[in-house]
N, C-alpha and C positions, 0 to 999 in steps of 0.2 A: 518290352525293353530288355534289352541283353542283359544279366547279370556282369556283365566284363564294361560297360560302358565307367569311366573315371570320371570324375568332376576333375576338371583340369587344375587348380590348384593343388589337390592334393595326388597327382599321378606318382606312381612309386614303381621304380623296378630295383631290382640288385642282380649286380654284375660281378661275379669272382672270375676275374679275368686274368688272363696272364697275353701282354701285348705283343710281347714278340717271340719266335723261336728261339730255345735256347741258342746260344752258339756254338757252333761244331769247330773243333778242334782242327787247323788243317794240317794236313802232311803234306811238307812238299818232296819231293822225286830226286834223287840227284842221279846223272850219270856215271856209270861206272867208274871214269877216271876222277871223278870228283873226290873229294878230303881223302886220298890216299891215306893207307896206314900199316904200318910195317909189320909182320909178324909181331916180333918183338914189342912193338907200340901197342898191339893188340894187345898181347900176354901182358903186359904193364897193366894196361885200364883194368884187364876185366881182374887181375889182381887184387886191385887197389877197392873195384867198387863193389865186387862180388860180394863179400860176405855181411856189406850194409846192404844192397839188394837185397840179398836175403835175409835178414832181419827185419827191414823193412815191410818187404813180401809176407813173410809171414804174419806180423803184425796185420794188415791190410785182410791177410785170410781168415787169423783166427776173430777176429773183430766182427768181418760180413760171418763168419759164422756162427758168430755169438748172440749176433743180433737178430736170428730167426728162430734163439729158442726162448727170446721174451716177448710179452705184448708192445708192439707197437702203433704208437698214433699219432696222427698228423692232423693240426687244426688251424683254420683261416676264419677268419670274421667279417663280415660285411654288414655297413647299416646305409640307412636314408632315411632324411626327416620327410617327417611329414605333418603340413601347415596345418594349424587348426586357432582355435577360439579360447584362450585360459578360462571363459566363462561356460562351455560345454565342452561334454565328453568327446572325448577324442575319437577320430577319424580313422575308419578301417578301410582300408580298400579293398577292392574286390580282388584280385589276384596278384599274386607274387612271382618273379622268376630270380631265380638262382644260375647265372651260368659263368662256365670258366671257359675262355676259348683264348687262341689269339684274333683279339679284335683289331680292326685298321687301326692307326696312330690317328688317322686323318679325320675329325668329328664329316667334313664333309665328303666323305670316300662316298663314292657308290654304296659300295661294298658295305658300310657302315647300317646295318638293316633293322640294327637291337636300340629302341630308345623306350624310355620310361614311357607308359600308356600306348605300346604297341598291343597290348589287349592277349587277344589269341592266334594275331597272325603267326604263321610259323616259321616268317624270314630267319627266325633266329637258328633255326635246323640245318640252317644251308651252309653256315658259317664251316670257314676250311679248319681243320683242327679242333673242334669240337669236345672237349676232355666232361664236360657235365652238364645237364639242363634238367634243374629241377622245377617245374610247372606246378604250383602251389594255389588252389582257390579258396575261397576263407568266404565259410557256412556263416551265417549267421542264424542265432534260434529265433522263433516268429515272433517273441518280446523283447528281442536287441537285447537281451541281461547276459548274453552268451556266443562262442563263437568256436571253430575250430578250421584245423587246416587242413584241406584234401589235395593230398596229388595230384592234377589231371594228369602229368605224364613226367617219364625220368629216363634219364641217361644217365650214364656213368662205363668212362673208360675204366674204371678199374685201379687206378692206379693216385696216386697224388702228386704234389705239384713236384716234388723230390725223384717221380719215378718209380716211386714203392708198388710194388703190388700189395691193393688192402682185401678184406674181407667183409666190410661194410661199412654201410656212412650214417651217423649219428646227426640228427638236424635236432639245433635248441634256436630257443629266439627270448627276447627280452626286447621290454618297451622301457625306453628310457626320457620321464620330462624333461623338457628345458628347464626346466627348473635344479634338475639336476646337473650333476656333471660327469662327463666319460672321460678322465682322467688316464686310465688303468682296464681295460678290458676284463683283466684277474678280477675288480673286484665289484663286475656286474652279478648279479646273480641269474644266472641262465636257467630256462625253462625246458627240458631236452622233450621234443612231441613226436618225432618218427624216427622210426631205425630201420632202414631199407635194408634188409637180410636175404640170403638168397637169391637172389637176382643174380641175372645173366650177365656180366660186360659188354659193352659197346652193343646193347641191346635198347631201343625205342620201345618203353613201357608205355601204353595209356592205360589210364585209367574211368576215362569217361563216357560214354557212347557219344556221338558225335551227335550237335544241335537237339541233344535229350540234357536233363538233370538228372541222369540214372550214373552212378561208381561205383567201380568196383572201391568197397569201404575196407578193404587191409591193412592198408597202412595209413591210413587218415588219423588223426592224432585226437586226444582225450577233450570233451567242452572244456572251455574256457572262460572264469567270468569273472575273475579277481581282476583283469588288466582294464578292464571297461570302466574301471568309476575313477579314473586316469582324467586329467581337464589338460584341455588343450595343444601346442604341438609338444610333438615328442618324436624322440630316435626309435626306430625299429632296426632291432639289431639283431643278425643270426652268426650263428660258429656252429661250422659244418667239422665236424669230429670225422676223419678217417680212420677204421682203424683194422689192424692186422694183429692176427694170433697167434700165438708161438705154436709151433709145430713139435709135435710129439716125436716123429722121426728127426728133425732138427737138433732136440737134446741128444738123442744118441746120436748122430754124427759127431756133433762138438764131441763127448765126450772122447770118441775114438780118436778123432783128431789131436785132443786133446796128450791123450795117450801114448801118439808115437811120434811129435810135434820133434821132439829131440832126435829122435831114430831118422827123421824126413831130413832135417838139418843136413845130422851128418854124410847122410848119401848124397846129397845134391852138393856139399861140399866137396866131398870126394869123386866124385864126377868132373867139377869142376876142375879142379886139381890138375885130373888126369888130363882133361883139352887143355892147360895149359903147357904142360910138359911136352904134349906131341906139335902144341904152335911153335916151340923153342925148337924143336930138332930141324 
């Protein structure tokens, strides 16, 4: 019997999806003879808008540039219950997936290929846009007192849902009773078990030899047996931590920029200037 086989009451997948493409900005075209404007009319606007432009602008610059000489991170949560008994120990399923894609809107689309207890087929890979798919198996020890979680396989664009480019993804998980409550995500207390480091972008990692129990064990995360003497259903909940490093050449940019920010001003000022005077002649 397959270890991927589900009892179908308790089938579990999570989905960090993102449903549709952003939307693009459009430009639209005009013809030449369109919103005519007078020399004069010109040297007015860019007058009046220039030197908030450029304050503006530079705000905007020294900002993105300040912000690649700190640590930054990006985090999303996802959970799913799963059914069980308040008179026994709670329910592990055999495998987990973690993906972000855009998925159809439509639950009955073709296209629609990713549902809870799709096991190990790999429809999920085929999906267009694809930003993450973490394949997660869960060992258990030969006396169920313990448990942990292996990657069979991983994707990662690279990037977060913001567009950031990061430098690695931080996975935590927490089991939460019904008995309890998820109020406040802040004040779960998370478990963090892998930290995918390394790795290649929009790269198809496996980790498992195919139709063998053989992994590569890397990144496969520490036992587990504090969660097991847990009764009944409960939330299984992960926060996937993205995160990026400040960069050492970063600080010295900023600083030089830093340095001649008022020198940049006033030349771009006085540039300006000067195309105004020769739009007036």
């Amino acid at each position: 019997m397959s270890i991927f086989n589900f009892n179908k009451k308790t089938q579990t997948k999570m989905f960090v999806s993102e449903l549709s493409a952003p939307k693009k900005a459009s430009v639209i075209a005009k013809s030449a003879g369109d919103g005519v404007v007078s020399k004069g009319g010109i040297s007015t606007i860019i007058s009046e808008i220039a030197p908030e432009l450029i304050e503006e602008g530079f705000k905007v610059l020294s900002s993105t540039i300040a912000g690649f000489t700190e640590d930054y991170k990006s985090e999303t949560v996802v959970r799913k219950n799963i059914n069980g008994d308040e008179r026994e120990d709670i329910f592990l399923p055999n495998h987990i997936s973690i993906i972000r894609a855009n998925f159809p809107l439509d639950i009955n689309d073709e296209d629609n290929s990713c549902f809870d207890g799709y096991g190990e087929k790999p429809n999920c890979q085929e999906l267009s846009d694809r930003k993450l798919q973490i394949e997660l198996d869960i060992i258990k020890s030969k006396d169920e007192s313990s448990f942990y979680f292996q990657p069979k396989s991983y994707y990662y664009c690279g990037r977060d849902r913001s567009n950031k480019k990061m430098d690695e993804l931080n996975l935590s998980f927490a089991f939460v009773t019904a008995q309890e409550s998820i109020s406040d995500y802040s004040s779960i207390e998370f478990k963090e078990i892998i930290s995918f480091k390394d790795l290649e972008d929009e790269h198809d990692y496996n980790f498992k030899i195919r139709d063998k129990k053989i992994y590569d064990t890397t990144y496969q995360s520490a036992w587990i047996g504090s969660e097991l003497s847990k009764k009944g259903s409960y939330t299984i909940v992960f926060k996937i931590e993205e995160r990026r490093y400040s960069k050492p050449f970063a600080k010295t940019l900023n600083r030089i920029y830093k340095k001649h920010e008022d020198e940049l001003k006033k030349k771009i000022n006085k540039e300006i200037k000067e195309q105004i005077t020769k739009q007036k002649k």
